[in-house]
N, C-alpha and C positions, 0 to 999 in steps of 0.2 A: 620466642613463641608468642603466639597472639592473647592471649589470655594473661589478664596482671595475676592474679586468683586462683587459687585449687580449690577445688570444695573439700567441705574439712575446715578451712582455717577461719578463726575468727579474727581475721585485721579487721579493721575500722573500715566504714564505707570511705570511702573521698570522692569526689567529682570522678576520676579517671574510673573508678568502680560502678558508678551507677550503670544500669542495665534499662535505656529507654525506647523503645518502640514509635516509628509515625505510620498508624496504618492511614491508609489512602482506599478508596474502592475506586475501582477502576470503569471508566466512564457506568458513573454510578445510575442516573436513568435510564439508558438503554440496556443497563443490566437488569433493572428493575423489570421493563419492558420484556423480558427474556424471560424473566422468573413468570410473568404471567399468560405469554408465552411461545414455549418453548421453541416453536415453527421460526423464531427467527433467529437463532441463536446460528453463529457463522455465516449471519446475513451483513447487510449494510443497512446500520436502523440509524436515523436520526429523530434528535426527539426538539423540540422547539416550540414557536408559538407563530402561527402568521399561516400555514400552511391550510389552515380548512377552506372551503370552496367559497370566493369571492375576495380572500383576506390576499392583501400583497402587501403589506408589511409584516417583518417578523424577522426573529433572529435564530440562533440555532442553540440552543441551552448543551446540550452534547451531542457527540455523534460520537459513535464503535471505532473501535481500530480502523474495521474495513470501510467504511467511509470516511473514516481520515484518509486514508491508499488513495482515495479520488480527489482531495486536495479540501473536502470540507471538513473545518473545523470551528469548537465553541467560540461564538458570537459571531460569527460570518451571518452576514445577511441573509434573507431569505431565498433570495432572488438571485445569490450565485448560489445555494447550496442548490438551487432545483435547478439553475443551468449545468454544474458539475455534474449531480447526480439526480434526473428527472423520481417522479413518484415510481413505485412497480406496480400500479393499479392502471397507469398509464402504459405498459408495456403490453404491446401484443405482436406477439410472434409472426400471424399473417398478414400485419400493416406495415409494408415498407416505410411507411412515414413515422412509425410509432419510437418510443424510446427503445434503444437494446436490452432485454432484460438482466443481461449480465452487469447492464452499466446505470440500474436503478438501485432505488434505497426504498426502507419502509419508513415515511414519516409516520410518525407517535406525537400528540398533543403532551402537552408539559401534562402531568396528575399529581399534584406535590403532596397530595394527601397518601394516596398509595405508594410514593415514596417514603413519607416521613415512616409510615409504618413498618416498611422494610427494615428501616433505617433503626427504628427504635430494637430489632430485634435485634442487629448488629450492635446495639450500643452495650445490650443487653445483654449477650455474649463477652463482650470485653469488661464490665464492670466484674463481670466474673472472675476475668483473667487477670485482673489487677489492681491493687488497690489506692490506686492514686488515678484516676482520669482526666483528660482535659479536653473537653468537646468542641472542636475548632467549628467545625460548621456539619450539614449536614452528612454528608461522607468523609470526613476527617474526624483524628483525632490522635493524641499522643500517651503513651502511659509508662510509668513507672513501673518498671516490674522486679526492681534492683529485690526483693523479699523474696521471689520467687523464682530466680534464678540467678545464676554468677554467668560470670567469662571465663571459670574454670574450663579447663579441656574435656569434651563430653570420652567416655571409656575410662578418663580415671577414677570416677568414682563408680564403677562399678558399672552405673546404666545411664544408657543415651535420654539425655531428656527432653524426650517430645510433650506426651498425655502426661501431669504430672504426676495422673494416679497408675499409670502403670510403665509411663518411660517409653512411650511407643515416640517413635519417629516414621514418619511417609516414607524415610528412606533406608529403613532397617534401622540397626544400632550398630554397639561396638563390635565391631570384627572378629572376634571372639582371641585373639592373642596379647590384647592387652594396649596396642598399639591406637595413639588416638584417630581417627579417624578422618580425610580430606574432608574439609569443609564443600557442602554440596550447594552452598548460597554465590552469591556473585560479591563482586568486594574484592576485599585485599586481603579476608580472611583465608589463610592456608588451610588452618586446620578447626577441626567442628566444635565449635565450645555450647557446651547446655542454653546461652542464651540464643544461639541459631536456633535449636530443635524448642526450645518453647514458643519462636518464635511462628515456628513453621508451624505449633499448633495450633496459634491462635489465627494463623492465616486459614485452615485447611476447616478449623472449625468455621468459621465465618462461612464457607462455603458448602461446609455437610449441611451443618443448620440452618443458616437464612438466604442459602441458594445464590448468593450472590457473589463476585470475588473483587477482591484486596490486594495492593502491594505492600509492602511492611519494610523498614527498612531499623536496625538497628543499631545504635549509636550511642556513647558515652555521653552526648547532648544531646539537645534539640534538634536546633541548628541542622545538624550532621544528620541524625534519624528523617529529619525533613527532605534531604537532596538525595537520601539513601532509599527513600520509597518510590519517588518520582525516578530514579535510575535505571529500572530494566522491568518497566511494566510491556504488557499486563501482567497478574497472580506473579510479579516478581519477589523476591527476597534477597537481601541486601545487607551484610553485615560486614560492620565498620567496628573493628578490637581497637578496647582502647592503643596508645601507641602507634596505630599505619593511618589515623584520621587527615592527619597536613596530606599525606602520602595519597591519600583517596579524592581529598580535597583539590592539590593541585594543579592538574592539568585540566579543570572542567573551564566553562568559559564562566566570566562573571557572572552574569544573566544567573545563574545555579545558585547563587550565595544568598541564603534568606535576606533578604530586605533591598537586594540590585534589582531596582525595576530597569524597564526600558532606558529610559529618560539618564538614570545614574550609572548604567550600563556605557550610554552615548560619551559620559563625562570622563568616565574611566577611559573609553577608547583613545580618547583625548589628550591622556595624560600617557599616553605607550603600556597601561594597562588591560589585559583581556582574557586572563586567566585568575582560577582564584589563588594560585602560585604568585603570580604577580603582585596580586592584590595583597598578599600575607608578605609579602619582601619589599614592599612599598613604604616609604616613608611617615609614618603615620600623622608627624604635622601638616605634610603636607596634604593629606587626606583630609585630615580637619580643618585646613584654611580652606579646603574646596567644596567641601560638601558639611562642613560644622559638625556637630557631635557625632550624628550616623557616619562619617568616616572612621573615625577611630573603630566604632563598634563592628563596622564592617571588615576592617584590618584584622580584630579580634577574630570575627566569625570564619573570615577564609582561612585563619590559619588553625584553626580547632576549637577555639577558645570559645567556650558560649557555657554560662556557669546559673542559667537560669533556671530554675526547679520547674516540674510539672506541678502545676497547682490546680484542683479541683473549679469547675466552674457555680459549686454551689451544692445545696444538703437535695438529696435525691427526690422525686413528687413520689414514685412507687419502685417496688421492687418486682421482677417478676422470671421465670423460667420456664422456656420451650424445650420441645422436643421433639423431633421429626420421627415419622414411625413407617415403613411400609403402609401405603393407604390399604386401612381397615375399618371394616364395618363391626367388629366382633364389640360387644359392648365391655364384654371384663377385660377385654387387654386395653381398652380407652380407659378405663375407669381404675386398672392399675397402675396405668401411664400417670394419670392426673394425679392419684395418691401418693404419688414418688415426688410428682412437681411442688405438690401443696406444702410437703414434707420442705421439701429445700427452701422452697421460699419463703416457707416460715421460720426455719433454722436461720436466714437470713437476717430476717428480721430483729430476730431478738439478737442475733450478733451485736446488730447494728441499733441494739438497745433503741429502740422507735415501734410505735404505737399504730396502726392503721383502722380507716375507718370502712374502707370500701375492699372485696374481694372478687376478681373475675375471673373469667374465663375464657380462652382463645381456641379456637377449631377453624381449622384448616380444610377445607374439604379441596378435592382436583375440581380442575388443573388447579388454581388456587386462588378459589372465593374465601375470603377471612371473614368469619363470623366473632362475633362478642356478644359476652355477656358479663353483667356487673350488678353486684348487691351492696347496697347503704347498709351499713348497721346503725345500731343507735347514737354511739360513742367508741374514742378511742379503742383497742384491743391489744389483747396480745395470746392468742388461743390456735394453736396449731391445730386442734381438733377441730376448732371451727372452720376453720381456711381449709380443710378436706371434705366436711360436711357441708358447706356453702359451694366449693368447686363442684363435688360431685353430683350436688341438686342443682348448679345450672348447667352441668353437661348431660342429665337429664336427657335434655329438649332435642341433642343431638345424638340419643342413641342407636338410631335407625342410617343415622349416615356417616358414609365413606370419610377418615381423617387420614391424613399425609401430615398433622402436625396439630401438637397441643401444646397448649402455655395456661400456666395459672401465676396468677399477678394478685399484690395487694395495693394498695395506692392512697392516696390522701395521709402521707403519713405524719406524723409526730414526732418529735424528737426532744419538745421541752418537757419538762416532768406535766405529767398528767394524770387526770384521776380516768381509772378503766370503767366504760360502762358496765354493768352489768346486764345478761341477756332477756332479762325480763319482758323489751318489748319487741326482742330481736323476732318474733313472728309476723309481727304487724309491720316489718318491712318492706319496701317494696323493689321488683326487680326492676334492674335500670336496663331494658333493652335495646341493643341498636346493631342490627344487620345491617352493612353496605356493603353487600358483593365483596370485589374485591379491590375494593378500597380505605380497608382496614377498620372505619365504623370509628365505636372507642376503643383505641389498640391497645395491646400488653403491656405497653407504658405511658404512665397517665402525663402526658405535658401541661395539664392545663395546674394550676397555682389555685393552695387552698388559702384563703384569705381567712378562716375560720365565720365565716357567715352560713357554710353550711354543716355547721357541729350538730349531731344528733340531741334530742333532748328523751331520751331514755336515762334510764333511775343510773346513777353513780355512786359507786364504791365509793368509804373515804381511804383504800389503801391507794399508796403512790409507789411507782419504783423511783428508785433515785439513779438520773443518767452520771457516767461517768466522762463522759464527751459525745460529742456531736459522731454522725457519719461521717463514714468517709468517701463511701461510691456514691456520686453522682448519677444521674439517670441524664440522659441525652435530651436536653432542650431543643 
């Protein structure tokens, strides 16, 4: 069976047990481009730099599926992406001479700002789902989720685990005769084990909530979750039980094996190696007399082997939670929305035994201009009352308009033992305003690093809490 694990049983974690995720977003700017909008979504969007009028240099940072089909892809030059696939502002239907509009693209200039922002909501969604992160880059990342789900078989314990608060899967549950159910992911998995259906939540959320879509791929390693996400995109899902990993591994071509570039890819050829079957029944001296240490390691990685933890990439700047609503203008259903968000994100906090200085506020108006707002306090905090009574007086400003999405965030946090201001001068604060359309302004999670220069100087308490350790969600740098 594919699952080592029944839920129920308390064995010991070991390597073969861990349950890790590599989500991927799938060509992550022109999805972005899509969420802003929507007109082009089963288009051919490329996004890059070089294309505005007079510019002939430039390269192509991503392109959609459907302009990959024409043959352009990330880092191609400017200059073939626009002979493969001309603009469609150049297409016109009564000029024989013109481009065919079936066989244009929509160029998009790079905006990394209105990406990051997407991006931080996605990150923000996953610190949710797990409590170990590791932020590879902007649309990457990997996580631990071994606490919150096994490779038990989903239907034996009763319920399929998708939502983990109520066991929903996209794709129903157990069948109702007890019998476990065909795994519904791509892989070598036969049958459905709870870490597919969590996994499919955290894909399906990624997409209810920050509009955008992910491949995921799940795997006993890294390694393996890495070549399992990049396997059957787009919004693909990929799980790899412990056990059929060599089996999954095998037949792919080197080029797949985390750390074969090109170059080392050519070396293997070389050697009558070009699978990663090859690569795991290869000699491993001789791998390391040719390529030095990364042979050995690479031997390890095509044949399953990768024993490296998901390690956090550092203590969080804020915390914060959205929530996407049918766009309404009604002011108590925004302001019961916010009071639910303020709630969690303050529950978060004090989980996460940390102190915050600043609290905002995100509103979403259509298609989707991102608004913010954010209030200084004096000094550190830890006041759940306040973080509802500060949200709901800066969502105030937007009670007259239409929201498709709200978020409340804390930020500037704390973590070393500190003394809590008290709110004495918390009136004489001031709001930190910053509207940019929709290029996220200061987004629901704070990137920028508090250096402690701007510590409020309002009256302090001499009580302390005393921490018992550090955080452990990271927020997406």
């Amino acid at each position: 069976m594919d699952g080592d694990t029944l839920p129920g049983t308390q064995q010991p974690t070991t390597g073969a047990d861990r349950v890790l995720l590599h989500v991927d977003m799938d060509c992550f700017y022109a999805s972005c481009e899509r969420l802003r909008d929507p007109s082009l979504r089963g288009e051919p969007v490329v996004v890059g730099m070089g294309y505005e009028p007079g510019e002939t240099i430039g390269a192509v940072a991503t392109a959609s599926y459907e302009a990959r089909a024409f043959g352009v892809n990330s880092a191609d030059p400017i200059s073939r992406a626009l002979d493969r696939l001309p603009r469609r502002a150049e297409a016109d239907p009564d000029d024989p001479n013109a481009p065919d509009p079936d066989r244009t693209a929509h160029y998009r200039p790079v905006d990394l700002e209105f990406y990051t922002s997407v991006a931080a909501d996605v990150k923000a969604i996953l610190h949710d789902c797990a409590d170990v992160v590791r932020e590879v880059s902007i649309d990457e990342a990997y996580l631990d989720v071994t606490d919150r789900t096994s490779w038990g078989l989903a239907g034996q314990s009763g319920v399929d685990e998708g939502d983990p608060n109520t066991g929903d899967d996209a794709n129903g549950g157990d069948d109702g005769d007890g019998d476990v159910p065909e795994s519904a992911a791509a892989g070598p998995a036969e049958r459905r084990t709870l870490a597919e259906g969590y996994a499919r939540y955290v894909r399906d959320r990624i997409e209810r909530e920050a509009g955008v879509t992910a491949s995921v791929g799940v795997a006993p390693n890294m390694s393996t979750a890495k070549i399992a996400s990049d396997h059957d995109k787009p919004e693909g899902l990929v799980v790899v039980p412990p056990g059929r990993v060599r089996e999954f591994l095998a037949p792919l071509p080197t080029e797949t094996v985390h750390g074969v570039g090109p170059v080392t890819a050519r070396t293997l050829a070389e050697m009558g190696i070009e699978t990663a079957g090859d690569l795991a029944s290869a000699d491993p001296a001789a791998l390391e007399a040719e390529l030095g240490e990364r042979g050995r390691e690479l031997h390890e990685r095509a044949g399953g082997e990768d024993d490296r933890e998901v390690t956090p990439t550092g203590l969080p700047k804020s915390l914060s939670r959205e929530s996407s609503l049918p766009p309404t203008d009604d002011e108590e259903t925004k302001r019961e929305r916010v009071k639910a968000l303020a709630a969690d994100v303050a529950r978060r906090a004090r989980e996460r035994e940390c102190l915050y200085r600043t609290i905002g506020v995100k509103v979403v108006t259509p298609p989707y201009e991102v608004h913010t707002r954010a209030r200084s306090l004096p000094g550190p905090v830890d006041d759940p009352d306040l973080v509802e009574a500060v949200a709901l007086d800066l969502l105030a400003e937007f009670a007259d308009d239409r929201a498709r999405k709200l978020g409340v965030r804390v930020a500037k946090l704390d973590f070393a033992d500190s003394d809590q201001a008290t709110l004495s001068g918390f009136e004489n604060t001031q709001a930190e305003n910053g509207t940019s359309g929709d290029r996220g302004g200061e987004r629901s999670d704070d990137h920028g690093r508090d250096d402690g220069r701007n510590r409020g100087d309002g009256d302090r308490t001499g009580g302390r809490r005393q921490r018992t350790g550090q955080a452990s969600l990271p927020e997406f740098e």
